[in-house]
C-alpha positions, 0 to 999 in steps of 0.5 A: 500500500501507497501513502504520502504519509501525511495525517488527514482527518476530519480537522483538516476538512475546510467546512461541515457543507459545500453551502457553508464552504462558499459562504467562507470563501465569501467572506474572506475574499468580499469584492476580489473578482471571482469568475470572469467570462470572455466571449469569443469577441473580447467582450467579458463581464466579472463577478466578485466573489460577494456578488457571486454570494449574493446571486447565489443566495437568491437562486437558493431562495427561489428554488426552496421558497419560489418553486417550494422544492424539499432538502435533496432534489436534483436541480440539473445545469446544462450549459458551458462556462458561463457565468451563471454556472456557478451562481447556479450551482453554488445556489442549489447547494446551499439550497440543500438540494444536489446537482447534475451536470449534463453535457450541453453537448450531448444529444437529445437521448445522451441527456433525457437518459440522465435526466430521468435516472437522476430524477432531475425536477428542474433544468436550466439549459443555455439557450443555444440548444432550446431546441433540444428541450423537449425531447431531452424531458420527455418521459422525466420528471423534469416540471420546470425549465429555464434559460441561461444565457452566454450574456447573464450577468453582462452589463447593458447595454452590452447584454442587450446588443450582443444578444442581439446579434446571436440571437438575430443576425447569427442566427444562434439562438433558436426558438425554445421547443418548449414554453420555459418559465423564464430566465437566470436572471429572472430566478435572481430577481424573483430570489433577491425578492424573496431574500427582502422578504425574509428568506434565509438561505441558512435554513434551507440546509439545517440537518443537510451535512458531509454525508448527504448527496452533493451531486450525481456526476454522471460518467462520460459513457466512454464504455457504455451507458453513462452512469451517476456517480453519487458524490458527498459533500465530504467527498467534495470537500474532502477532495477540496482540502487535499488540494489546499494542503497539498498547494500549501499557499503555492496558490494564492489571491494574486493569481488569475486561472484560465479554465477551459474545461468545461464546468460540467466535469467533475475535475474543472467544476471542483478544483478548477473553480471551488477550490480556487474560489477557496484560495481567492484565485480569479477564475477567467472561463472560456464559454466557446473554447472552439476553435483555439484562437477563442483563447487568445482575447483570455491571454490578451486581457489577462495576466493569467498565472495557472492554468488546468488543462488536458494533452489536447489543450496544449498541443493545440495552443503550441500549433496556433501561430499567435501563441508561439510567437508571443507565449504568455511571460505571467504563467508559471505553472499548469495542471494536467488531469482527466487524460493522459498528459503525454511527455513529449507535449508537456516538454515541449510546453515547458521550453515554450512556456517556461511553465512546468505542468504538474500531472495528477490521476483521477476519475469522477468516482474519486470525485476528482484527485487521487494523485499528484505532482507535488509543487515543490518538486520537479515533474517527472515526465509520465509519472501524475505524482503521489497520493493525495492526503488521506488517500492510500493506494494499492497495486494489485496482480490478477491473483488478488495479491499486492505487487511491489514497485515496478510491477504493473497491475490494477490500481486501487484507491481508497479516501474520503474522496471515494464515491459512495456507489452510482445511482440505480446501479447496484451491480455496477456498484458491486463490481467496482466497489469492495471493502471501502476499495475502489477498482479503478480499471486502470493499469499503473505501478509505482516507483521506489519513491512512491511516484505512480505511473498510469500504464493504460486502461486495463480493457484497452490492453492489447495481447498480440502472440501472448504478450501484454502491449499497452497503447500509452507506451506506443502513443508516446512514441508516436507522439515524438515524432516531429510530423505526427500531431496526434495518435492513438492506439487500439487492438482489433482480432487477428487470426494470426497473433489473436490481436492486431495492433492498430495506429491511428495517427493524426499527421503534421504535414501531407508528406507523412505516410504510413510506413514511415510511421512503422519505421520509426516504430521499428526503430523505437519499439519492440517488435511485437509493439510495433503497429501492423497498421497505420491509418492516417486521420484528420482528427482523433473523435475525443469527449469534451475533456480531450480524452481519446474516445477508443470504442468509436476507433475500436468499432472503426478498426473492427470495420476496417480490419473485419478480413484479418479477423 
């Protein structure tokens, strides 16, 4: 077993609710600027953090006393990195009641399925997709719907004229497919009325505490059916005071955030903004994050110091023209989670830069961060660092039995940041839960020093002739090489050596062709690694975070390469 050796407990958590956790925070950072939100124009709007208390007071307000909803119903958001994001969902915390976050890109079955397992009873949904509405709530329990916007909480008459032209010369708006009970702005109005009259946010959680449902974050169905993991307020926070004891005031109210990952995922919404909310960082959110260069107003206006992100990210920034040429001189230190960070991309940000990335693991069932790079010390390039406080891990061989340093097999976590099980899944639960132990699937080892290395994904494990090949340690050979942009790897059936390795690469240049790329893998790899095939793609199919969506390549190759089966 694996551990950082520092004592945690219940002392070190920062608050007894993740409503009374935002009050804090609140309270000791009052008019510093909070969130930031910067359109794909350069205009942008800010909220401090004693704005963000007051909007989000009103939206617990209207929930409880407007609408009359009881302690532990779900309240789903459904948008971007707007600024209504967190007002939303800090109010529906402290409310009492639990948050889902659904994917405002998902389509209309991906976001009715989550809606109805959920038991969702309100939705808030960003008006850019009304379109959708009716059919992602029919056969739910969803009763009330409203609309954000990428314009609330802009001043008029920026507001007023930007809408404007999204909505009548863009043509981006459309009509709702369903009658709506109005806006974010209208709940904050009709709240702040409420709050006048007497209404006291306090109440609506007494007898809510560390052990109630926070949120139902929902998986992203990279493997099947997406499935609600049930996190507490204590995993939540749990999570929160890890990192504020791991970061030891490294971040600190002198330092601006730019947060590109979206706001419903579990990693962006925690630690990128409630964690930072607690270290009065300035969180500068990107709504529109496509293409690229929607980042460089972000970069322009601001002095941005840290950064989250994820592989994809970076190597897309170091590929635009602007960013090159003028790399950011305030940053000073990036974080790399949801998907493997591979070292080629991360050294070459660091000599572009100057700005180390700090890799960490996690998964929405540990509610965010499991592990990571200490900032005191130097990244070691592939490793995503040590346990979190509090969290022990395990390595543990086919036949049940821990293994020692050096030798893959499953990683096992277990913290206060480890789900309590999904909702409606009771076999899922049973399979991935044991003992307080979580399975994550995934293949890792640890070194001498207690650093952990994530070899890949225990399905995604290709056996070719009887040996073990994992796609990671052929992605990050392919990945240095200076005319492939991007690559990933998966196993299809082969009558010959029971599987095929298969390449699928994404090249820098027109002149690449798929026998160079074997070359160089003959020249770096063993040769049962090496890719039998190389296909040449355009673009990897990723999720919204930049992980690599292997099932869809997986049931491509299968097409492909049906004839070798």
């Amino acid at each position: 077993m694996y551990t950082d050796g520092t004592v945690f407990g219940e002392a070190d958590l920062l608050a007894g609710h993740l409503g009374d956790f935002i009050d804090l925070c609140v309270d000791m950072h009052g008019d510093n600027d909070a969130f930031t939100c910067v359109l794909p124009t350069g205009h942008h709007a800010t909220l401090t953090h004693r704005q963000l208390g007051k909007y989000s007071d009103a939206v617990a307000a209207y929930l409880r006393d407007g609408l009359g909803l009881n302690q532990g119903d779900v309240v789903a958001i459904q948008a971007p990195n707007v600024l209504g994001y967190p007002v939303l969902a800090f109010g529906i915390m402290k409310a009492g009641l639990t948050v889902t976050n659904v994917n405002p890109l998902y389509t209309v079955e991906e976001a009715q399925h989550q809606l109805k397992d959920s038991h969702a009873k309100v939705l808030f949904v960003i008006d850019l997709f009304g379109d959708r509405v009716k059919g992602s709530i029919d056969g739910t329990e969803v009763r009330h719907v409203y609309k954000l916007s990428l314009l609330d909480f802009f001043p008029q008459p920026t507001r007023a004229i930007l809408g404007f032209a999204l909505k009548h010369i863009k043509k981006l708006v459309p009509p709702f497919s369903v009658k709506s009970e109005g806006t974010l702005m209208d709940v904050v109005k009709e709240g702040r009325r409420l709050l006048d009259a007497g209404a006291e946010p306090k109440f609506y959680r007494e007898g809510r505490g560390l052990n109630d449902i926070a949120f139902y974050q929902y998986t992203g169905g990279t493997t099947g059916r997406s499935k609600g993991a049930a996190l507490t307020h204590r995993n939540v926070i749990a999570n929160m005071s890890q990192s504020s004891k791991r970061s030891a005031g490294l971040i600190a109210e002198n330092d601006s955030m730019l947060l590109v990952l979206p706001l419903y995922h579990v990693y962006a919404l925690a630690v990128g903004a409630m964690a930072s909310m607690h270290n009065g960082v300035h969180v500068v959110l990107v709504p529109v994050p496509r293409p690229i260069v929607n980042l460089k107003h972000a970069f322009e206006k601001f002095d941005i110091t840290v950064m989250p992100g994820v592989n994809t990210l970076f190597l897309g920034l170091m590929q635009e023209g602007w960013f090159r040429e003028n790399p950011p001189k305030t940053l000073r230190m990036c974080f790399a989670g949801a998907a493997p960070l591979q070292p080629a991309t991360a050294q070459a940000w660091t000599d572009l830069t100057g700005a180390p990335i700090y890799e960490g693991y996690g998964l929405t069932e540990g509610t965010c961060i499991v592990t990571s790079t200490p900032f005191t010390e130097q990244p070691r390039p592939g490793s995503c660092g040590k346990p979190m406080p509090g969290t022990v891990l395990r390595i543990v061989g086919e036949d049940g039995r821990d293994l020692p340093p050096g030798e893959p097999g499953e990683l096992w976590i277990k913290g206060p940041q480890v789900m309590l099980g999904y909702l409606n899944a009771p076999e899922a639960t049973a399979a991935i839960l044991a003992d307080g132990w979580l399975r994550t699937g995934d293949i890792a080892k640890v070194d001498d020093e207690g650093y952990l290395y994530i070899v890949d994904r225990l399905k995604d494990m290709v056996i070719v002739s009887g040996f073990n090949v994992f796609p990671t340690d052929i992605e990050s050979v392919l990945t240095r090489h200076s005319r492939i942009n991007d690559a990933a790897v998966v196993g299809v059936p082969d009558h010959e050596t029971g599987e095929r390795v298969v390449a699928y690469v994404v090249p820098g240049d027109n002149e690449l062709t798929p026998e160079e790329v074997r070359d160089y893998c003959r020249e770096h790899l063993t040769g049962y690694k090496v890719p039998k095939s190389v296909v040449l793609i355009d673009e990897l199919p990723k999720s919204p975070v930049g992980k690599v969506l292997r099932r869809e390549l997986r049931d491509r190759a299968r097409i492909d390469f049906a004839s070798v089966a």
